[in-house]
N, C-alpha and C positions, 0 to 999 in steps of 0.2 A: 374118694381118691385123696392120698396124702399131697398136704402142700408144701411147699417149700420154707413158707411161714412159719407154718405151725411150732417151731421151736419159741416163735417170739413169745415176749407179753401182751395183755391183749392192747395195754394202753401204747404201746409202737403199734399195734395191726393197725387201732384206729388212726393215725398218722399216715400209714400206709392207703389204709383206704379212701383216705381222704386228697389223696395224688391226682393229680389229672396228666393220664398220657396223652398229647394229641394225634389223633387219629393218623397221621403220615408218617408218624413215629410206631405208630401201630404196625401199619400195611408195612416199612421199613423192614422190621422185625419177624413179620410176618414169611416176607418173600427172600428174605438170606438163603443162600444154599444150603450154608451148612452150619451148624447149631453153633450161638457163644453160649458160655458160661459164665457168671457172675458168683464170685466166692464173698461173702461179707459178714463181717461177724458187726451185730446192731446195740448198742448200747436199749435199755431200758429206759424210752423215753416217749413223748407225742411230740419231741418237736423235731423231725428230722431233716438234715438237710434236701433241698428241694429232691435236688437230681435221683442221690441214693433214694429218697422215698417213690421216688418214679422208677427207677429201674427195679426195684423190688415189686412193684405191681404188677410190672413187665411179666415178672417171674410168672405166673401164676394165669397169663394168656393164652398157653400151650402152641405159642411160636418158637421161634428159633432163640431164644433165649432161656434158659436151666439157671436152677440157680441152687447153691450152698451154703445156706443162708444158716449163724448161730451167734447166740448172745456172746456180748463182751464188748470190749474197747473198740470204735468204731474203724472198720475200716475196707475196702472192698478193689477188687483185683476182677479184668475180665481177659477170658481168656479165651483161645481158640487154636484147638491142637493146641501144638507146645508154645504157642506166644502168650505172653501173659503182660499186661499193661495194667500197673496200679495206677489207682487213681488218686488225685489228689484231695484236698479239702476245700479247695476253690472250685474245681472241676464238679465236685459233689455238691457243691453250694449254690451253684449255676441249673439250668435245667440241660434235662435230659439231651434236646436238639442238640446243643453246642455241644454235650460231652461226647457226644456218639459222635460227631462232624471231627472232633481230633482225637479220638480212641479208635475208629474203626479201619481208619488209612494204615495204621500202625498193624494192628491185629489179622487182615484180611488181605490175602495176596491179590495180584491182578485177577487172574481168573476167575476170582469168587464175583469180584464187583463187576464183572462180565455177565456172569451167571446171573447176580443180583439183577441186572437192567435187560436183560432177556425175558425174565420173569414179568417185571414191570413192564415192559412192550404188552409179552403178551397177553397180559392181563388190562390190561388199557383197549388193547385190538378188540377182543371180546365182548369188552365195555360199551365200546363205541358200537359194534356193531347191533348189539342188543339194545344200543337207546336208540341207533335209526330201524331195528325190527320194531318197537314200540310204535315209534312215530309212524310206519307205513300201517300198524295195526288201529292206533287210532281215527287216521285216514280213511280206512277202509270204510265202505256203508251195505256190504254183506257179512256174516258170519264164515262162508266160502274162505275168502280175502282173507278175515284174521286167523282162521286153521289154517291156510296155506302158509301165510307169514311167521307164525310159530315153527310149524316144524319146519320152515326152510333155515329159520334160525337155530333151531338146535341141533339140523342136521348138516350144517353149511359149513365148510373149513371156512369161512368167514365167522363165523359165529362159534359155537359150541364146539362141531365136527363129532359131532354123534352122527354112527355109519347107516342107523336105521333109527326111525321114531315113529309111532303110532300113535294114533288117539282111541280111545274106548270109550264109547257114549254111552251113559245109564238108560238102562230099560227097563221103568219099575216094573213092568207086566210083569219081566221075564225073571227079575231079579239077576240079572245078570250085564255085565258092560260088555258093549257089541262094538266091533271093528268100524272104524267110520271114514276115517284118515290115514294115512300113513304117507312115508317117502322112505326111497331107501333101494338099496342093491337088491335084486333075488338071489343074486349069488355073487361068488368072488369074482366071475370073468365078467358080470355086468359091471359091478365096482368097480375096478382095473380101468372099463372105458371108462364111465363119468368122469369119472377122476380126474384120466389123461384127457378126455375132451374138454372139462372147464381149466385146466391149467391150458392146453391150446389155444383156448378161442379166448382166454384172459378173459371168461366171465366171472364178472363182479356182484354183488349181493343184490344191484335193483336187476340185474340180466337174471338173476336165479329168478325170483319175484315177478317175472316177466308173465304175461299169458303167454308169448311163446314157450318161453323154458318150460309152464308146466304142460304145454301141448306136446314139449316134443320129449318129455320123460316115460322112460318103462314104466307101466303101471302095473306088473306083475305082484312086487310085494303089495299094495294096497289090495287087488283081488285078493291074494292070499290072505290078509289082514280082513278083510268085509266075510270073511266067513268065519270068522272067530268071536268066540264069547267068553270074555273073562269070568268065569262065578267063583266067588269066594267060597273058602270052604270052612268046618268047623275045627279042622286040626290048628292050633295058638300057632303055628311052626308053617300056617300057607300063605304064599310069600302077600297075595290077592289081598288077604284079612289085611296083614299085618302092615300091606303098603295102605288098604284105609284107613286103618288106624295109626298113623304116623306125624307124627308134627310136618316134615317134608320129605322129600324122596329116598323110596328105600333104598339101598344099594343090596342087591342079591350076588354073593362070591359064595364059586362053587358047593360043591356037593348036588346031590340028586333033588329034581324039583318036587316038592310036598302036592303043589295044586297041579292039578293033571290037564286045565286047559289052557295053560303055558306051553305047554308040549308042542303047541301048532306054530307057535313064534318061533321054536328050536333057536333060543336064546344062545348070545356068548355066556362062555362061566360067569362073567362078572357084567350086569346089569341091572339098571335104574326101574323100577316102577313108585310113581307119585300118583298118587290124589290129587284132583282139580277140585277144589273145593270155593267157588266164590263165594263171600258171604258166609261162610262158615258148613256150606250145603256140599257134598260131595255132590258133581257132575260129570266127571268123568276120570279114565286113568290114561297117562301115559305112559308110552313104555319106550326104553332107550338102549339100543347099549352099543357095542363095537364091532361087528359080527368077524368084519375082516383085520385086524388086527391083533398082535402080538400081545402087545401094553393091556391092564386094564384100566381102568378109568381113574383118574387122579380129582383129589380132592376140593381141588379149586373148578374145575367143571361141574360137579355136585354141587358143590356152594354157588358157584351161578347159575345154574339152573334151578334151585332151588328157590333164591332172587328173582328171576325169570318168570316164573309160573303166576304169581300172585297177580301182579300186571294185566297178566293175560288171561289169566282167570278172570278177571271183573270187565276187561275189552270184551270177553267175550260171551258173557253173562247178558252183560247189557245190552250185546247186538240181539243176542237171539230173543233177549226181551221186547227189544224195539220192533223186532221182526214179525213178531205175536199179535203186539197190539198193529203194527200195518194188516198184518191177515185179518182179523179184527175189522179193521175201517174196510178194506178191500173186497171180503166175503161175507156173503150173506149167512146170517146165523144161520135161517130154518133148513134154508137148502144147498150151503154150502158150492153156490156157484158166486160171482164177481155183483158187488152192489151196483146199480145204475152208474154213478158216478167211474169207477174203475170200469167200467166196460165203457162206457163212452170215452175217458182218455186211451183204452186200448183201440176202438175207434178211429178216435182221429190217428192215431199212432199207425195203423194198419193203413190208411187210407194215404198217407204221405208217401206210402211204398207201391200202394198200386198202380199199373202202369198197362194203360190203353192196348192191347193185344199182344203184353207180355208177362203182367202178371196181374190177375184177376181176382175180384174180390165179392164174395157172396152173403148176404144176410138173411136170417130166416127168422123171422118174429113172430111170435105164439102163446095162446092162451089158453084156460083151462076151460071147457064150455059147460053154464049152468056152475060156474061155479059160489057166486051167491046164494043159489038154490042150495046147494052141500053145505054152504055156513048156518042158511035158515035152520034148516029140515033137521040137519043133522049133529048142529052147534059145529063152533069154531077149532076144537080137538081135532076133528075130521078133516077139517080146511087143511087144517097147519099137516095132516097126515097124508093127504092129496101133494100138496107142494114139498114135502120132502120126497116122496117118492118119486115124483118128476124131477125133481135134483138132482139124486139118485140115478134115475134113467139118463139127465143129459152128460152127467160126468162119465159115465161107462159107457154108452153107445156110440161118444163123440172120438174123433182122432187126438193124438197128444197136442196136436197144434190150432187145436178148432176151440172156439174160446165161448162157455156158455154164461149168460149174466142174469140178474132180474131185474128186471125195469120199474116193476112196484105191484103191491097186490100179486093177481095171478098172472101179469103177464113178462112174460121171459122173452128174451134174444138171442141167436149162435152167430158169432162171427167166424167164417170159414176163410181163411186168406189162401192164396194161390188156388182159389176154389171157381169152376164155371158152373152150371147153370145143369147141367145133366146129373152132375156131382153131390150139387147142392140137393137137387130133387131127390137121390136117393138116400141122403144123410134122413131128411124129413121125412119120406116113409118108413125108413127105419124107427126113428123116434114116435113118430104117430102110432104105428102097429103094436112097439112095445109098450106104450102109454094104453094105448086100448085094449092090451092082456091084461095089463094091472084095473081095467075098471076106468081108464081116466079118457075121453074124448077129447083130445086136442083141435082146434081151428090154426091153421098157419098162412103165413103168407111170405114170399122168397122174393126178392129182388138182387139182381147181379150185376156188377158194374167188368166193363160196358157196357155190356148188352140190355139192359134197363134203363141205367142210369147214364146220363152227362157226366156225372161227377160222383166221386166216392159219398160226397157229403149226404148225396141225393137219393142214395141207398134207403135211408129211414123212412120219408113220405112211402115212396113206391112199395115196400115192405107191407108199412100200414095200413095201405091203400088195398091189399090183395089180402090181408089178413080178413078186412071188413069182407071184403067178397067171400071170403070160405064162408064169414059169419052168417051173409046174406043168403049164400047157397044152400044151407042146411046145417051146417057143421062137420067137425071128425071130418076135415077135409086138408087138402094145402092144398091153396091157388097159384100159377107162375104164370110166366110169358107163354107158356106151350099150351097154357090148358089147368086141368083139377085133378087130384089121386084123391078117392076117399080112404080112410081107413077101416071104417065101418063095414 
C-alpha cells in the first residue's frame, strides 16, 4: 500500500523514522472523529525539525491523520474540512504535544472534541472493565470461574457487549471443536428482558459474575451451543480454517457461509471467530457476534478483544493444567477411583455434615479375596487387570454422589452420604454380584453412622472389623449389623 512518504528521499525517511510519537499522542490521533490532514512539502535532508518529523510518522499510522506530503521548501499546513492552520517554524521546532495542544482548538469545533472524549470514556470503561475480568480470572481456582468470567466479559455492556459468545473446546478424537460454553439470548424477546432486567436491578459486572446471576440465566443458547461441532473444512475460503489460521480474530461480514457447521449458530452477517491459542497450541475457538442489533461490529471492539484473548488464553491454560496434575495427586492411576489420602479428606469432609437421625452416613470397605494368590500364580499383569476391572465396576454401579477410593494394594472404600443401612446393603450386593460375573470374589464389610457408630469418625474400625468377619466366614461375602449376603 502507498505511503504518503514515499515521494521523499530516502535520507528525510531515515529522519522520519527515527521520530518518536508518544504513545497519547498516538491513541489522541487515533480516537478523533473526524480525519485531519497534514499538507507539507520537506526539504531533502536528515535533520528535521522535531515536530514536523513527528507528525509525518503520524502520517503513515492509519488513524485520523492523511497526509500530502512533497519535496521542496519546508513548510506544512493542517487542515480539517475547510480550516486550515499553518504552522509555524517554532511550532515545528517544538514537539508534537505542544503543537497539536495550540493547532487543534483552532481547527476542531466543539462537537468534534465532544465526540473526541466520548470515545476516550468509552474506551477506558472497556479498559477497566477487562483489567477487573482479568483480576476475577486470575482469582479464580476452577477453569468453570475463568470460562464464566470471559464470556461474561465479552458479552457484558460492562465489557465488550457482544450479544452472544461461545466457546468450542478441541476434540482431537473427533477433529473437530465442540460447544462447551456459551451466554447469550436464544432470541430477540429473551434479549429485550436481560437487557431491561440488568438496566433495572442496576446490576453491575461482580452481580453478572455472581453464582446467582449465573443460576438465574436462560440456558437455552448454551444447550443449543453443546450440540454443535465446529470442523474445519478444506475449502482456503471456510471461515473455521481460516479463523485457525489467523494471527487474531477473524471478522466474517456477509455473504453465504462456506463451512456448513456454522449454520447451527445462525450467525449475524457480521461475526468474530478466533483461535485460543496458548502457548502458540490452538485449544479452542470462540465465537462472537451481535445477533440482535442493527450496527455491525466496530473496530475498536476487535482490537480489544483481540488484546483480551491472549490473557485468557494462558489463565486458562494454566488452570486446566493445574487441574490435571490435582486429578493426578487425587486419582488413582490403575483404577481411576480417589487415592487414600483424597477419600479420607472426602471423609472427614462428609462426616462434619452428618447429622444424628437426619442425615446419615454409610461406609463399605472391601477387598479382593486370594488376591496374592492372582499376583503369585498368575504374575502381576493380572493383579493390576483384577484391580482395574473393579474400578471399573465401582465407578459404574455406584450413584453420582457415592464416592469410591483405594485405600492401598487390593483394598478399596465407598463412602455413601445421606446413605442408611438397607441402602448401603444393596449398593454391596450389587457390586459383589457384578465383581463375581467378572471372576473377582469380593469380602466386605459396612458400617453406618448412627446406627453403628457414635461418631462419623468411628465409621472405619467398625467397617474393618466386619470386613475381617466376611474374611473369617469364608469370603464373596458382606457382613453388617443385620447379618451376611454371600455372593457366591
Amino acid at each position: 500500500m502507498a505511503s504518503p512518504l514515499d515521494s521523499l528521499p530516502e535520507e528525510t525517511l531515515r529522519a522520519v523514522r527515527r521520530a518518536f510519537v508518544p504513545p497519547e499522542v498516538r491513541a489522541l490521533l487515533a480516537h478523533l472523529p473526524t480525519p485531519l490532514r497534514l499538507e507539507a512539502t520537506v526539504p531533502a535532508t536528515d535533520t528535521l525539525p522535531t515536530a514536523l518529523a513527528q507528525l509525518l510518522k503520524a502520517t503513515t499510522f492509519g488513524g485520523a491523520l492523511a497526509g500530502e506530503i512533497a519535496p521542496g521548501e519546508l513548510g506544512a499546513t493542517l487542515c480539517h474540512a475547510e480550516r486550515r492552520r499553518a504552522l509555524g517554524p517554532d511550532e515545528l521546532a517544538g514537539d508534537i504535544a505542544a503543537l497539536l495542544h495550540t493547532a487543534l482548538p483552532e481547527l476542531l469545533p466543539p462537537a468534534a472534541w465532544v465526540a473526541a472524549l466520548e470515545a476516550f470514556a468509552a474506551h477506558a470503561a472497556k479498559l477497566a472493565a477487562l483489567r477487573d475480568l482479568t483480576a476475577h480470572m486470575l482469582r479464580a481456582d476452577s477453569v468453570d470461574l475463568v470460562v464464566h468470567a470471559m464470556l461474561s466479559g465479552i458479552s457484558s455492556g460492562h465489557g465488550l457487549g457482544f450479544h452472544r459468545v461461545a466457546l468450542f473446546e478441541l476434540d482431537e478424537a473427533r477433529g473437530a471443536y465442540v460447544g462447551s460454553r456459551a451466554i447469550g439470548p436464544a432470541d430477540a424477546h429473551e434479549a429485550h428482558r436481560i437487557w431491561e432486567a440488568i438496566e433495572y436491578d442496576g446490576t453491575g459486572l461482580d452481580g453478572l459474575l455472581s453464582p446467582h446471576a449465573r443460576r438465574d440465566v436462560d440456558a437455552r443458547f448454551e444447550r443449543e451451543v453443546r450440540a454443535i461441532a465446529l470442523t474445519p473444512g478444506s475449502d482456503p475460503a471456510d471461515e473455521v480454517t481460516r479463523a485457525l489460521g489467523a494471527a487474531g480474530p477473524l471478522r466474517c461480514a456477509g455473504g453465504a457461509l462456506v463451512n456448513g457447521s456454522l449454520a447451527a449458530l445462525a450467525p449475524a452477517d457480521d461475526f468474530l471467530l478466533a483461535a485460543i491459542r496458548p502457548h502458540g497450541q490452538v485449544r479452542g475457538l470462540l465465537f462472537a457476534d451481535d445477533k440482535y442489533g442493527a450496527a455491525g461490529l466496530e473496530d475498536e471492539r476487535v482490537a480489544l478483544l483481540a488484546g483480551f484473548l491472549e490473557p485468557m488464553a494462558l489463565v486458562w491454560e494454566n488452570l486446566t493444567l493445574l487441574r490435571r496434575v490435582e486429578q493426578l495427586a487425587r486419582y488413582d492411576v490403575l483404577t481411576a477411583v480417589l487415592t487414600r489420602r483424597a477419600f479420607e479428606e472426602r471423609l472427614a469432609a462428609e462426616a462434619e455434615q452428618a447429622v444424628p437421625g437426619e442425615v446419615p452416613l454409610a461406609l463399605l470397605v472391601l477387598d479382593v479375596d486370594h488376591f496374592k494368590h492372582t499376583n503369585d500364580a498368575r504374575g502381576h499383569a493380572a493383579g493390576d487387570a483384577v484391580l482395574r476391572t473393579l474400578g471399573a465396576i465401582l465407578r459404574s454401579d455406584l450413584r453420582s454422589e457415592d464416592v469410591p477410593g483405594r485405600l492401598g494394594g487390593d483394598e478399596f472404600a465407598v463412602l455413601l452420604p445421606h446413605t442408611g443401612a438397607e441402602d448401603c446393603v444393596r449398593v454391596a450386593r450389587r457390586i459383589g454380584a457384578e465383581a463375581y460375573r467378572h471372576g473377582i470374589s469380593l469380602s466386605m464389610g459396612i458400617a453406618c453412622f448412627p446406627g453403628d457408630a457414635a461418631t462419623p469418625q468411628a465409621l472405619v474400625p467398625t467397617a474393618d472389623e466386619r470386613l475381617y468377619q466376611a474374611k473369617r466366614g469364608g469370603r464373596a461375602r458382606v457382613c453388617f449389623a443385620g447379618g451376611v449376603v454371600r455372593f457366591d
